[in-house]
N, C-alpha and C positions, 0 to 999 in steps of 0.2 A: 504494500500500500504506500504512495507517493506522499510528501507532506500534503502538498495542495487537495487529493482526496484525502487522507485524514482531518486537515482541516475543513475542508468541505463538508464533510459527514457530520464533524465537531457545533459547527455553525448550524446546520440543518437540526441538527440533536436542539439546539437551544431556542430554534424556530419554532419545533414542535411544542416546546413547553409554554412558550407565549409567555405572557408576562404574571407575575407574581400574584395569586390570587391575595384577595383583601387578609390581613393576618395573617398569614402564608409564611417563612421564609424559604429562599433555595438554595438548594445544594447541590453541588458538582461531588458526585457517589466515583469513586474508582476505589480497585483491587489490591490487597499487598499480603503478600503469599497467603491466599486464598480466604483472605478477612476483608470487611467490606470499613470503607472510610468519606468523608464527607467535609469538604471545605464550602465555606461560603461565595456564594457563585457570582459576589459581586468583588471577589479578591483575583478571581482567575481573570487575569491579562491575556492568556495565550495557554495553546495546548498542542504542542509541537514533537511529532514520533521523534524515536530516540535519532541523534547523531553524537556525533563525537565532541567529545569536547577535551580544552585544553588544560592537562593537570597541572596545580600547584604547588610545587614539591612543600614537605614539612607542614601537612595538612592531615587533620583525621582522614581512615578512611571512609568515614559516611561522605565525605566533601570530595564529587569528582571532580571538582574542576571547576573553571566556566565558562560561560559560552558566548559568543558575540550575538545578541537579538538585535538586527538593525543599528549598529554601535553603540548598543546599553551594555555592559559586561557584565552578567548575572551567574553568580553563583550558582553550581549545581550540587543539590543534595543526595544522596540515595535514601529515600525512606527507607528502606529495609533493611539498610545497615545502621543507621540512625536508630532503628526500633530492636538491636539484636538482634535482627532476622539470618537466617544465611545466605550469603549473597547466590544469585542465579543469576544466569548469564540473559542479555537481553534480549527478547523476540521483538517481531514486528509488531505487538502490540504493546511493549514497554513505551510508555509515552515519560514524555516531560510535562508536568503542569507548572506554567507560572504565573507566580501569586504576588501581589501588592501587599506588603508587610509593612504596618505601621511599627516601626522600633521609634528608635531616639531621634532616627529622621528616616523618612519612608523609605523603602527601598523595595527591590524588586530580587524572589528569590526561586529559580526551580527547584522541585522534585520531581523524583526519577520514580514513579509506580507503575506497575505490575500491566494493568488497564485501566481506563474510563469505563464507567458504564455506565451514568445516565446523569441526567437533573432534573432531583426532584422538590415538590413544594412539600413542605413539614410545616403542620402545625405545632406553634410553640408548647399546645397543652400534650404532645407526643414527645416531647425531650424527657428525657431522663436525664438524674444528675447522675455522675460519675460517683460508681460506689468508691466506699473509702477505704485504701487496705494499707491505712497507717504511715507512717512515713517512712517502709520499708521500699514503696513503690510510691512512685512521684504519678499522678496521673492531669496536673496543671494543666500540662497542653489540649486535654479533653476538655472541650465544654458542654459535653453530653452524650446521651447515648440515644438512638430513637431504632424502630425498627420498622423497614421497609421492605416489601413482599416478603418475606414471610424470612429478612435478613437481619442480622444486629449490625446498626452502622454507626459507628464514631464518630462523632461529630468533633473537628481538630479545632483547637484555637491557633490560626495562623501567626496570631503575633507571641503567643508566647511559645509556640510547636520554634519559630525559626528565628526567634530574638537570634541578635549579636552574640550574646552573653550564652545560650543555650548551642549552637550551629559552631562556635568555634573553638 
């Protein structure tokens, strides 16, 4: 699949949802090693199949690299290494999402996930809050949990998931 049809498909996917029902919020749903995840759909700049990108030596390695978007240079993250996951190598359906991060001053950050696979509207009385498992496991970057067809999907806080302070 070529970017221009990925992005094409991309754009058609957000056609189909139309605009945000009254109380509604939405979310951009993608995959990471077969859990389902959800950012808010007015953070996502762009949703661009995987390429290469340029590494930065003396960097974790959740941080591949980054990449030139129309000369913005945006850091690339791997969610899955980010999350302890174990790394798997990329198919044609590994996409990059990138997201508008309010830190200390806005900036612009990809992740590297698994798939897309949709955007949906959620009503806010369908959040759940993030249980609590002590402060042995850090769960901040959740800002809730809601379930979609018949899926548990995380709903991420983009700015505290890819703060400065947390990403580097």
């Amino acid at each position: 699949m070529t970017e221009m049809t990925l992005n094409n498909e991309i754009l058609d996917m957000f056609d189909v949802m139309g605009s945000v029902e009254e109380g509604m919020q939405q979310f951009l749903t993608f995959e990471l090693h077969g859990e389902h995840y959800g950012v808010e759909i007015l953070r996502v700049q762009e949703i661009k199949g995987w390429d290469h990108v340029t590494p930065i030596p003396n960097t974790p390695p959740h941080l591949c690299g980054v990449l030139n978007l129309r000369g913005a240079i945006v850091p690339i993250v791997d969610l899955r290494l980010f999350f302890d996951m174990p790394f798997q190598p990329y198919t044609k359906t590994t996409v990059v999402v990138v997201l508008r991060v309010e830190d200390v001053t806005p900036r612009t950050v990809g992740i590297v996930v698994d798939a897309v696979s949709d955007a949906h509207n959620v009503h806010p009385d369908d959040i759940r809050e993030t249980p609590d498992f002590g402060a042995v496991v850090s769960t901040a970057f959740i800002s809730g949990i809601t379930r979609i067809d018949d899926k548990m999907v995380m709903l991420l806080d983009v700015d505290t998931l890819l703060s400065s302070a947390q990403i580097g």
